[in-house]
C-alpha positions in Angstrom: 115.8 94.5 72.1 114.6 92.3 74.7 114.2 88.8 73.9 111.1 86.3 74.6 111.2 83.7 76.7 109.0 80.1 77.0 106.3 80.4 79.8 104.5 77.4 81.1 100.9 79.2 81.7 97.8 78.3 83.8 94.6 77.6 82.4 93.5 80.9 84.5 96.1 83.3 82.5 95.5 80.8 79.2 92.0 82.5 79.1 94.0 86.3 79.8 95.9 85.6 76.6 92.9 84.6 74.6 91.3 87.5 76.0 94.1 89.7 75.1 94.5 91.2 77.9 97.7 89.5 78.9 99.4 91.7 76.6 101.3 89.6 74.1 102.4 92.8 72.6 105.4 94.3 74.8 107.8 91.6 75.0 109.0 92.4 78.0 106.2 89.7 79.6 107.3 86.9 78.4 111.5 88.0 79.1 110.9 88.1 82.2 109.1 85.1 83.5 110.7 82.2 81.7 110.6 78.8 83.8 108.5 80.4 86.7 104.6 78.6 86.0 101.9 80.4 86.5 99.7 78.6 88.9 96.5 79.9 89.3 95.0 81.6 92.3 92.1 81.1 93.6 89.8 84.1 94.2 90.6 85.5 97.8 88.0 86.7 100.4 87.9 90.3 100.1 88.1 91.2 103.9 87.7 95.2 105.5 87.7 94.3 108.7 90.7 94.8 111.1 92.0 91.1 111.8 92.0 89.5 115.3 95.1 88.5 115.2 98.6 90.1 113.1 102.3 89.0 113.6 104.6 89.9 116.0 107.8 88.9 116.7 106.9 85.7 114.8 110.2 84.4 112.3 107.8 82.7 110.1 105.4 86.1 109.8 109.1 88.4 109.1 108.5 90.4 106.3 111.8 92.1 103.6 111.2 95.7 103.6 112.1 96.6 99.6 111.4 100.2 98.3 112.3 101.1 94.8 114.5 104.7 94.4 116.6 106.3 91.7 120.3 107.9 92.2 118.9 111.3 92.5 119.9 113.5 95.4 115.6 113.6 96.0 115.4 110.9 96.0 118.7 109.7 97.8 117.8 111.7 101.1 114.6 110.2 101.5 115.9 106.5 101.1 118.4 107.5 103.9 115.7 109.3 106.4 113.6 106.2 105.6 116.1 103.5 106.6 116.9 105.4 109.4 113.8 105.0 110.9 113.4 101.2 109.6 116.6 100.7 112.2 114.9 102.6 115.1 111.5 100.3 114.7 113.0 97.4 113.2 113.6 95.1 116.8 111.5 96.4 118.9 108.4 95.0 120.4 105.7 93.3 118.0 107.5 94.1 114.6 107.8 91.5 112.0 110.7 93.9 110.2 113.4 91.5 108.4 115.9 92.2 106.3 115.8 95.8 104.1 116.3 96.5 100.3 116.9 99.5 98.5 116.1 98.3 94.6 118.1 101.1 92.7 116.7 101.0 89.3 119.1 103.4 87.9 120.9 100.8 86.8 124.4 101.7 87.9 125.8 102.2 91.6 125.5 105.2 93.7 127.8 106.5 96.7 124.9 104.9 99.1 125.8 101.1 98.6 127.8 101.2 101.8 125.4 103.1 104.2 121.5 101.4 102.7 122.0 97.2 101.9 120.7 97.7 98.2 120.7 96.1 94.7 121.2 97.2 91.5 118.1 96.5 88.6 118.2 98.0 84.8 115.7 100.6 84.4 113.4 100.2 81.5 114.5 100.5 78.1 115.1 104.2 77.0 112.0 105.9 76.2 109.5 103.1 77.1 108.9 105.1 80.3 107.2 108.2 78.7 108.5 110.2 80.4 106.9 108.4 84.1 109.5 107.2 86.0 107.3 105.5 88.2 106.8 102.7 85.3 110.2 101.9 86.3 108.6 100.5 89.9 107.1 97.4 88.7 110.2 96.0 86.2 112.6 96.9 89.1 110.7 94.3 91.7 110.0 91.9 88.5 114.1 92.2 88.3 114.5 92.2 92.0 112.3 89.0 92.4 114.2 87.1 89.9 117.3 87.7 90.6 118.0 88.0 94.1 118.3 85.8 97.0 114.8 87.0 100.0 115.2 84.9 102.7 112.0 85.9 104.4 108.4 84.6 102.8 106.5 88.3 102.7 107.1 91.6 101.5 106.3 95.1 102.4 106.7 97.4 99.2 107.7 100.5 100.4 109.0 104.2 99.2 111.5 106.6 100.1 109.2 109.3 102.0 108.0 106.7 104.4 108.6 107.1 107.7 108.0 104.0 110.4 106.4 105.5 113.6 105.5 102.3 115.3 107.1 98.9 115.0 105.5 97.3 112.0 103.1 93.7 112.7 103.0 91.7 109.5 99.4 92.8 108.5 98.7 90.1 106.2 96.6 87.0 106.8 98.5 84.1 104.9 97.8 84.5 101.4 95.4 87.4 102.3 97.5 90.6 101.7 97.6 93.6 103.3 97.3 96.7 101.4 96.3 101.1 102.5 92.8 102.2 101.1 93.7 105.8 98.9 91.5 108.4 98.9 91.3 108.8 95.3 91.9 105.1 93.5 88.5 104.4 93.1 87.6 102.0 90.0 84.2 101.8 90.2 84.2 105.3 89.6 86.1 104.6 86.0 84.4 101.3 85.0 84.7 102.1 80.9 88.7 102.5 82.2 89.1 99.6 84.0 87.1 97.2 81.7 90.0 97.9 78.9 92.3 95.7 81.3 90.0 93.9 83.5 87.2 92.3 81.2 83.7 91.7 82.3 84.3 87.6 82.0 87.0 88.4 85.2 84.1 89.3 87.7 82.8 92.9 88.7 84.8 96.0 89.1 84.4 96.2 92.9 87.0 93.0 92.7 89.7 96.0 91.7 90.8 97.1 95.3 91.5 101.0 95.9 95.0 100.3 96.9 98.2 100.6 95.3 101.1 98.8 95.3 102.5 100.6 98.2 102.3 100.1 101.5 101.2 96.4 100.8 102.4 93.3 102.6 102.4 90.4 100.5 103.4 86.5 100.1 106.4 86.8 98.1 105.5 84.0 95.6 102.3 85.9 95.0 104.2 89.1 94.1 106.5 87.0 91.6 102.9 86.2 90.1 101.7 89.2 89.8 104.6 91.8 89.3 104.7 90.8 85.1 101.3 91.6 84.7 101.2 94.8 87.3 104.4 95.8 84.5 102.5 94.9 81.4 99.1 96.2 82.8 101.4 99.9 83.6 102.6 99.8 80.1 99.1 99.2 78.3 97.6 101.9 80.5 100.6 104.4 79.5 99.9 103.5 75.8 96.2 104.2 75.8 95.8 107.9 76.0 92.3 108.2 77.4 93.9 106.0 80.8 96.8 107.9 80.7 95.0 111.2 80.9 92.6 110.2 83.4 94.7 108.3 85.7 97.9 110.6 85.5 100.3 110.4 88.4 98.5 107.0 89.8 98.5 105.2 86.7 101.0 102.9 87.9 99.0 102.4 91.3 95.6 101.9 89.3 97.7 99.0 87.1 98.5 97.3 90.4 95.4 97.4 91.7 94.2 95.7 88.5 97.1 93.2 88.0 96.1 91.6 91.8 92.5 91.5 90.6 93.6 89.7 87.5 95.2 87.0 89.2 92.4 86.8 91.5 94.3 88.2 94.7 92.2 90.5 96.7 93.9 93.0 99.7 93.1 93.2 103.2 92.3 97.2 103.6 94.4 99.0 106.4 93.2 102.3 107.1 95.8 102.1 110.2 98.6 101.1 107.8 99.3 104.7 107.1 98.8 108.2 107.7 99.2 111.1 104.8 99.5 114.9 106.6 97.9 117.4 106.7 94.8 114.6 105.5 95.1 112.6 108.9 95.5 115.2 111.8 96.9 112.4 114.4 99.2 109.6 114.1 97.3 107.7 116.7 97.6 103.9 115.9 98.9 104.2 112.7 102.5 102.2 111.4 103.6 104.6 108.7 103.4 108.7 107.6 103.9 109.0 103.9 104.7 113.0 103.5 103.8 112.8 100.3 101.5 116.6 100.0 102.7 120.0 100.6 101.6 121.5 103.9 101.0 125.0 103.9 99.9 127.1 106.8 99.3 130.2 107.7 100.6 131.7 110.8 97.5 131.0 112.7 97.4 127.2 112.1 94.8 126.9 109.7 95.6 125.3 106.3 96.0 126.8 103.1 96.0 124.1 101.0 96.4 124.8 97.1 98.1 128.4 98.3 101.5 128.4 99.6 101.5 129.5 103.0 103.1 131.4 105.8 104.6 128.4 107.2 105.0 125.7 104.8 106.9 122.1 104.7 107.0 120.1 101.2 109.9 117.7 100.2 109.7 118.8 96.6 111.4 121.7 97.7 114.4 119.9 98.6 115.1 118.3 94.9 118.6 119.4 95.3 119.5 118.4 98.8 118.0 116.7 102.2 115.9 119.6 104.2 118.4 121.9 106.5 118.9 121.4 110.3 117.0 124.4 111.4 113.7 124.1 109.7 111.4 126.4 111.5 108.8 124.8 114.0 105.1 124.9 112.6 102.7 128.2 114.5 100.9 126.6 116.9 97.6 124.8 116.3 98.8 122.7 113.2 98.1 119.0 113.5 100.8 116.3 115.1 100.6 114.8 112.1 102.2 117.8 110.2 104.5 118.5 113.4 106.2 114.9 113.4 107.9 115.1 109.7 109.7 118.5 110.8 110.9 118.1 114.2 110.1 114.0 115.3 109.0 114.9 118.4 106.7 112.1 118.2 109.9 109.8 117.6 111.8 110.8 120.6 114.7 113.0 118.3 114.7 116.2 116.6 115.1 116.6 112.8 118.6 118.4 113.3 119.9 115.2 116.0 118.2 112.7 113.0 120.1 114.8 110.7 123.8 114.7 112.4 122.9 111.0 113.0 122.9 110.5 109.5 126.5 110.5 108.4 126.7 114.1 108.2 124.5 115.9 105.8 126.6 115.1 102.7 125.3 113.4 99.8 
């Protein structure tokens, strides 16, 4: 069982608690904040608009890159097409790229210790996760913060199937962080929802951003604020059915968005942050693809999404093992956006030479 630990709290979070939404019920809160004080943060401007001004080059604006990942093979090829790419961007011109952490929350070692600078966290205790791995995400950074030594004073959360196509600015203003607008995280579309975790007496549901918590570039001591409630928040939402239905797969990305708002901490929205194929046709100025969705295609270019297609590319159908060398080209006509996942064209190397750079193609 995990013990409780003493927490010095702020007026702001003494109000959560007699609320009860700061969760006194899963004792894994109050574990794993002791000594750290909760001051309280002030609301933050919400702002849309893209900023004047972003990092550069700039020490004091270098950001820790830190994705969380499991041991699995999937999940193992990603982290190692993803760092590749970190190491290609990382000193070129106007990134703000530091240092680079793999959090393996599989609690144990894995034979990629050597190749990707990583560090080992406990996964949550068995059965807590439901079944939803992804609840292990937020107790790996509140481990992660704790316990290890990050030099640099922000933090880009990050996953294994992101790929850097540009060198990365630090896209956050100060305390101001930086976070992608998705699609379909849209809270004031499920206000009964979000009003089970984020009270009326905390302000309107428009102060939940429709982010979550990845890619976001963040103040490292607001992270170690909010990462215990973003984990408490995930584990209330998995308990309540009705949320857990109706937020499914993003239920941990909803309970970020919510955990921020709760602590008063408001995102910076980054359309250019990221692109998602097929969705976003062009790369254009964007920092990051995330090949997240299928893309199927048939052979005259035009997608055939929810059908598998003539031509089709989807990492979940390499859960055994990293994508071949020779993965056929696309027919002609699909988007650049689609194109630059399968052969990197747009990177200036081919899958197969990104492939043989990496070690081999053992796992």
């Amino acid at each position: 069982m995990i013990g409780r630990k003493n927490l010095g709290v702020s007026s702001f979070l003494l109000v959560l608690l007699a609320l009860g939404f700061f969760f006194a019920t899963y004792n894994l809160l109050t574990m794993v904040i002791q000594n750290k004080a909760a001051d309280e943060i002030g609301k933050l401007n919400h702002l849309t608009q893209m900023p004047e001004k972003t990092g550069g080059g700039n020490s004091d604006m270098r950001f820790h890159v830190a994705l969380t990942a499991t041991d699995a093979i999937y999940s193992q090829w990603q982290s190692r097409i993803m760092y590749y790419w970190y190491k290609k961007v990382k000193d070129m011109p106007r990134s703000d790229m530091g240092k680079f952490t793999r959090i393996l929350h599989s609690g144990k070692a894995d034979n990629l210790m050597d190749e990707i600078p990583s560090f080992v966290v406990d996964p949550l205790p068995e059965g807590l996760d439901r079944g939803y791995i992804v609840l292990n995400r937020p107790w790996a950074f509140v481990q992660w913060l704790e316990k290890a030594t990050i030099e640099e004073e922000y933090i880009l959360m990050a996953e294994p199937d992101h790929i850097f196509v540009k060198p990365l600015p630090n896209l956050a203003q100060g305390n101001h962080p930086a976070g992608f607008p998705f699609f379909y995280i849209k809270p004031a579309e499920h206000e009964k929802i979000i009003r089970k975790f984020y009270p009326e007496e905390m302000g309107p549901v428009t102060n939940v951003d429709p982010i979550g918590n990845s890619p976001v570039i963040i103040k490292k001591y607001l992270l170690e604020e909010i990462s215990p409630t973003w984990l408490n928040v995930s584990l209330r939402m998995k308990d309540d059915h009705e949320t857990d239905k109706q937020f499914g797969w993003v239920l941990e990305m909803y309970a970020y968005a919510v955990a921020s708002a709760l602590h008063g901490v408001r995102h910076k929205l980054r359309k250019d942050f990221m692109l998602q194929p097929p969705w976003d046709p062009e790369v254009g100025k964007r920092f990051i693809l995330h090949y997240t969705y299928g893309c199927d295609y048939n052979l005259k270019g035009e997608l055939t999404y929810g059908k598998i297609g003539e031509w089709r590319f989807d990492k979940r159908s390499y859960l055994n093992g990293p994508p071949p060398k020779n993965l056929s080209l696309p027919p002609p006509g699909v988007p650049e956006s689609v194109v630059c996942p399968v052969n990197f064209t747009c990177f200036g190397a081919t899958w197969e030479n990104q492939i043989l750079e990496l070690v081999g193609t053992n796992l």
